[in-house]
C-alpha atoms as one frame of an Amber mdcrd trajectory, in Angstrom:
protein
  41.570 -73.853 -28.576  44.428 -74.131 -31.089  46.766 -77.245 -30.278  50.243
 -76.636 -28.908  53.315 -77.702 -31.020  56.924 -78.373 -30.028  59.907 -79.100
 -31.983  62.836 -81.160 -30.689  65.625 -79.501 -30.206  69.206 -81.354 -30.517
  71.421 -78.894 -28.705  69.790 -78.565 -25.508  68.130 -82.638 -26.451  64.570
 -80.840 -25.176  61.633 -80.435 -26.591  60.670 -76.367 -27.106  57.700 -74.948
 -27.929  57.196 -73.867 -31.431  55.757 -69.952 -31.530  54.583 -68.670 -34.790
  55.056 -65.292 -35.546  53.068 -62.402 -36.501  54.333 -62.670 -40.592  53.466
 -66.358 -40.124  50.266 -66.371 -39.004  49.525 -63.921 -41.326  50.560 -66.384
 -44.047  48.465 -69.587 -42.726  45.425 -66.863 -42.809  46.357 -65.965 -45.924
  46.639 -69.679 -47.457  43.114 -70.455 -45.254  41.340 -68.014 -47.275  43.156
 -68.132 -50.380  41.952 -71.792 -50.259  38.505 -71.072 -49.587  37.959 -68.869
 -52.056  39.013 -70.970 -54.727  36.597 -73.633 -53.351  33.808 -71.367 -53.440
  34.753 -69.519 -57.001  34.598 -72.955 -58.148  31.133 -74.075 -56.385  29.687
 -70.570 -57.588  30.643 -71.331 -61.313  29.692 -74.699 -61.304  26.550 -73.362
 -60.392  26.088 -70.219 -62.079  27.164 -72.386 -65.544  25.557 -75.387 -65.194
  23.060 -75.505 -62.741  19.964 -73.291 -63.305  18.026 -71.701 -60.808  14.336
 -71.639 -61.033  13.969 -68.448 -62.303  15.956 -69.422 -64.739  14.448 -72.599
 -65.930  11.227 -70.640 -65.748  13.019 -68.226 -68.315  14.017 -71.106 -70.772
  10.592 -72.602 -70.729   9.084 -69.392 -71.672  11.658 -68.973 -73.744  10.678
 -72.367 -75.681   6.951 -71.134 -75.482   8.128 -67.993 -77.312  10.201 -69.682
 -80.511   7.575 -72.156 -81.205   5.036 -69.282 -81.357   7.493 -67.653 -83.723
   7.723 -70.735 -85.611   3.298 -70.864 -85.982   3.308 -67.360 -86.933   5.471
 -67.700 -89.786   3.713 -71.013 -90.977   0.459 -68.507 -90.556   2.379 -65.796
 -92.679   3.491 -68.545 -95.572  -0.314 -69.157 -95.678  -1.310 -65.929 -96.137
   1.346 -65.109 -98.424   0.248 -67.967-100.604  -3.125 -66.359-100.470  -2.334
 -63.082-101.210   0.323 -64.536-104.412  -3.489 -65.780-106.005  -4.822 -62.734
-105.413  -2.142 -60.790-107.110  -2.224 -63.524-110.245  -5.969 -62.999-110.167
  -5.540 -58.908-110.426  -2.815 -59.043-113.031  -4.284 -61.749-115.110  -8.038
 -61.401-114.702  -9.528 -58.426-113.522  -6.757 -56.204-115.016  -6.601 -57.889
-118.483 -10.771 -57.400-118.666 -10.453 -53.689-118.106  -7.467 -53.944-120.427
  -5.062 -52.212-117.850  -1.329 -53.309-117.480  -0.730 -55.757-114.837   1.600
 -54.134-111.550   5.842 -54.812-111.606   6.872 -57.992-109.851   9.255 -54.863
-108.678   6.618 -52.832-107.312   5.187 -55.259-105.454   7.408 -57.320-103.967
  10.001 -54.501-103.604  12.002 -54.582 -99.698  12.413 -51.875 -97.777  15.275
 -49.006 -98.298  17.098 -47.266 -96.033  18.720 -48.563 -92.703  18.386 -51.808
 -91.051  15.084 -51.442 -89.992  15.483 -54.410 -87.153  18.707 -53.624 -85.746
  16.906 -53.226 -82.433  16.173 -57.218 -82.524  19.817 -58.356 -83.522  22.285
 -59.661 -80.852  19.672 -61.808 -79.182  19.916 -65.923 -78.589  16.845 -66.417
 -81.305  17.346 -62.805 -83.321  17.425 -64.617 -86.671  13.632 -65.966 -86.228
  12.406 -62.499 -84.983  14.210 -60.267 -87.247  12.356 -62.622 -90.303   8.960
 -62.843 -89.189   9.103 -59.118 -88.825  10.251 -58.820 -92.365   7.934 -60.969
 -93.581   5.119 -59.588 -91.809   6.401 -56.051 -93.278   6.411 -57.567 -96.652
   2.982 -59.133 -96.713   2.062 -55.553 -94.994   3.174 -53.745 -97.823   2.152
 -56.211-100.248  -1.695 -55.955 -98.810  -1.478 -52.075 -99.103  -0.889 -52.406
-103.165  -3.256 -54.896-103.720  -5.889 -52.688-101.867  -5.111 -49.805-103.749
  -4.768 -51.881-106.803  -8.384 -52.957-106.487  -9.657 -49.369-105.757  -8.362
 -48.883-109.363 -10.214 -52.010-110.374 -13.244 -50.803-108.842 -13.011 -47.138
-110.799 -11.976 -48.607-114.207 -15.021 -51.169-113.526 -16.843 -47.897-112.795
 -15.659 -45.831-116.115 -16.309 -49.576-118.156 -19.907 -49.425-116.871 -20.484
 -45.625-118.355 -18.325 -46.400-121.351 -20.742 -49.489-122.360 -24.119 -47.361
-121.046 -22.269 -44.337-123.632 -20.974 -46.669-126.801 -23.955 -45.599-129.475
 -24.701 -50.240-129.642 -28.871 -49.698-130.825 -30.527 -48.868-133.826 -31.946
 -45.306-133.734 -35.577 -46.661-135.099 -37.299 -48.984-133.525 -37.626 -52.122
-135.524 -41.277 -52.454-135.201 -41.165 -48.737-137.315 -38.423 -49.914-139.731
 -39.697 -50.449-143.025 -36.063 -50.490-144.889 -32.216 -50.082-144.432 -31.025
 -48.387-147.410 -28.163 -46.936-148.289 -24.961 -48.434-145.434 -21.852 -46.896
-145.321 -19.587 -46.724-148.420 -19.398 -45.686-151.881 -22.929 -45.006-153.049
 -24.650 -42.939-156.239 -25.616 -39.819-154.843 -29.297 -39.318-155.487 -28.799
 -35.497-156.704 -25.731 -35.025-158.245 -26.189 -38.498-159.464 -22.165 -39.549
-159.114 -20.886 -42.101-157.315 -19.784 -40.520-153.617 -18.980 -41.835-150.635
 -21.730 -42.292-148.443 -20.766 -41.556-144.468 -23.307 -43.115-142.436 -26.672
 -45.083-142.497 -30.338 -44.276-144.091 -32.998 -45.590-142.369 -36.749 -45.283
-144.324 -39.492 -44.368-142.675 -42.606 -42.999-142.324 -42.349 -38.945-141.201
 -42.735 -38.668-137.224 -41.496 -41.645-136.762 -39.488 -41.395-133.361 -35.593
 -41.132-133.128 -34.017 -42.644-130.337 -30.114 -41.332-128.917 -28.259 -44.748
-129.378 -26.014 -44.365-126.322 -25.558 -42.061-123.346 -24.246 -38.752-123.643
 -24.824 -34.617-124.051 -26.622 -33.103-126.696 -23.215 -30.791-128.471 -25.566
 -29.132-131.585 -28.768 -28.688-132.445 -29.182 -27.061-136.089 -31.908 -26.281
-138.545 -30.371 -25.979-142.209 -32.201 -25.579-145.188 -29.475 -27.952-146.780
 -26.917 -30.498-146.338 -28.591 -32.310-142.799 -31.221 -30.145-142.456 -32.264
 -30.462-139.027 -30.078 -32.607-137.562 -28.713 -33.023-133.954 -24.971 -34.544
-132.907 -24.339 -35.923-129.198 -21.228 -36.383-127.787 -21.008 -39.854-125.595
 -17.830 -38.855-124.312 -14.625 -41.690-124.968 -14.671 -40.433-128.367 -17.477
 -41.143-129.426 -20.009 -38.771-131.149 -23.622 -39.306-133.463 -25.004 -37.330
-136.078 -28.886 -37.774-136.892 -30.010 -35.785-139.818 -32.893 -34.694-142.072
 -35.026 -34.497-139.175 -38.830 -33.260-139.315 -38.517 -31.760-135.705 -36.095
 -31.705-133.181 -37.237 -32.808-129.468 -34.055 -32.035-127.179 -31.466 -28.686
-126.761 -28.417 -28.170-126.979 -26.269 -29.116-123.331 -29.205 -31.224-122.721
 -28.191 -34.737-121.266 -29.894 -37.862-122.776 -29.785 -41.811-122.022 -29.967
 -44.517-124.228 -33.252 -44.790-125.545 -34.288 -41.203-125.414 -36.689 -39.903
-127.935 -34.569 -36.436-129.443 -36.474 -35.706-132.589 -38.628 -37.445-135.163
 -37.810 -38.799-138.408 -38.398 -36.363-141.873 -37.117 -35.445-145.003 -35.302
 -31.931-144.513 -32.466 -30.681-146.102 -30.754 -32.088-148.964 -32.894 -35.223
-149.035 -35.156 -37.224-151.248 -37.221 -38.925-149.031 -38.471 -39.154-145.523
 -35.746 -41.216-143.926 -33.236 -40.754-140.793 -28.991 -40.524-141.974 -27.205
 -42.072-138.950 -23.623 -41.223-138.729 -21.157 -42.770-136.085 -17.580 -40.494
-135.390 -15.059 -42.395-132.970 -12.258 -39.623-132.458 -12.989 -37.423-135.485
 -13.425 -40.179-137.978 -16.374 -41.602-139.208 -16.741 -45.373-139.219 -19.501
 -47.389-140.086 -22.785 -48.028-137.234 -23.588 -50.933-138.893 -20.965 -52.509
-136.375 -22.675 -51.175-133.452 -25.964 -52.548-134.007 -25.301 -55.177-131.229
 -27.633 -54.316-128.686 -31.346 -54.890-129.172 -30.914 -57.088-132.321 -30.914
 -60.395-132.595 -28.388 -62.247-134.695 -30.798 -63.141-137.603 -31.474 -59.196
-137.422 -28.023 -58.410-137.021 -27.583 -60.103-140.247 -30.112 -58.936-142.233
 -29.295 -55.412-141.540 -25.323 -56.136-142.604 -26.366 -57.797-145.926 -28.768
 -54.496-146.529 -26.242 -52.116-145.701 -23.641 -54.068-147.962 -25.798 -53.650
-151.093 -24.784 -50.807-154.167 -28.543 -48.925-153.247 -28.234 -45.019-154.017
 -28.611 -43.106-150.994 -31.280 -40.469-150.088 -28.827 -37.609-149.353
């Protein structure tokens, strides 16, 4: 029960009782609870600010849990970035310079990402900085991967194509060595053997005896097979493909058709003395995109160096040919 309170009053020298009215009261409610809710807007900030809850503390250990995972991943991403950088060097300066293809832009491959801000969905956040870059960087390294995988399927193809190119080059001598009895005339100028002038002589006589086997000196498809009475008399020409094209004349008899598909090695006719020719003997001609250039430089294959040599110093010397 509330206590009673008087006030002395000097007129009447009594002591009256003091009654409060309504707009009073009101007022000592209203400074109660004024007064208590500062106290507890203060408690509940001093709480809410700097005291955490549990759920909260929970939060900020997770938290913690999550931005040192953040921080491994990206020392896992500088690793594989490093990893990836020697693979690129490797690809540009190694396996690209051996299939003599042009290494790939710096631009191209370490190029960004156009457009809008793809990560604007992780900005505004306490730690948005370390999420928004390893999510760059893995999109980086992403990308980067994809052009160094299709980079080495073009590796693999030109390694491919470098395979049929070397199995197509024309690199043996069309007569077996154990059936070689001479290299005459090589390619250059030469005294014709008929119209007895000096004339340039386009390819390579080998001597030897009639039906001696000819052999296709690279890979390829037979493009004409003709039977002259002059000039190469019969003679056959294969096309290797990468510009490359033989011509073996003054045949005694021709063994393969035209649009026929030979390998290295393949007998295609034997070795006789048709057409304008003076003796039984095989003219080897070599064409790299329409010109003719001299096989003595593609002898490389199934000779060995003192062979290889011997064969060069023959070819070099001022014989007359035998067409």
């Amino acid at each position: 029960m509330a206590e009673k309170k008087y006030k002395y009053n000097r007129k009447t020298l009594s002591y009256e009782k003091i009654e409060l009215t309504i707009k009073d009261r009101l007022l000592k409610i209203g400074t109660h609870a004024l007064t208590g809710v500062v106290f507890a807007s203060a408690f509940v900030t001093l709480t809410y600010f700097f005291i955490d809850s549990p759920k909260e503390k929970q939060l900020k250990r997770e938290n913690s849990q999550l931005l040192l995972q953040y921080e491994l991943l990206n020392k896992k991403l500088g690793q594989i970035s490093r990893v990836l950088s020697d693979l690129e060097n490797r690809d540009d300066n190694i396996y690209r310079v051996i299939f003599e293809a042009e290494p790939i832009s710096k631009n191209i491959r370490k190029a960004g990402f156009g457009g809008v801000n793809r990560y604007t969905n992780l900005e505004g956040f306490q730690n948005s900085e370390v999420v928004v870059n390893t999510h760059r960087n893995l999109d980086q390294i992403t990308k980067q991967l994809y052009i160094q995988s299709k980079s080495f399927d073009e590796v693999f193809e030109m390694a491919r194509k470098k395979e049929d190119l070397l199995a197509s080059i024309p690199s043996i001598i069309p007569i077996s060595n154990d059936d070689l009895k001479r290299v005459s005339s090589g390619f250059g100028m030469r005294m014709h053997p008929v119209l007895k002038i000096p004339k340039f002589h386009e390819g390579q006589d080998f001597t030897a005896p009639v039906g001696t086997d000819i052999y296709a000196t690279g890979n390829g498809v037979v493009k004409r097979v003709a039977k002259e009475r002059f000039g190469f008399g019969y003679h056959v020409i294969i096309d290797h493909g990468y510009g490359y094209e033989t011509i073996y004349a003054h045949m005694s008899d021709i063994l393969v058709r035209e649009n026929q598909k030979v390998l290295r090695g393949d007998v295609i006719g034997l070795v006789g003395s048709t057409g304008t020719s003076t003796a039984p003997h095989l003219h080897y001609e070599v064409l790299k995109n329409g010109y003719k250039i001299d096989p003595v430089n593609y002898y490389y294959q199934d000779l060995t160096p003192a062979q290889f040599k011997e064969i060069v110093e023959q070819s070099n010397l001022p014989l007359q040919s035998f067409d």
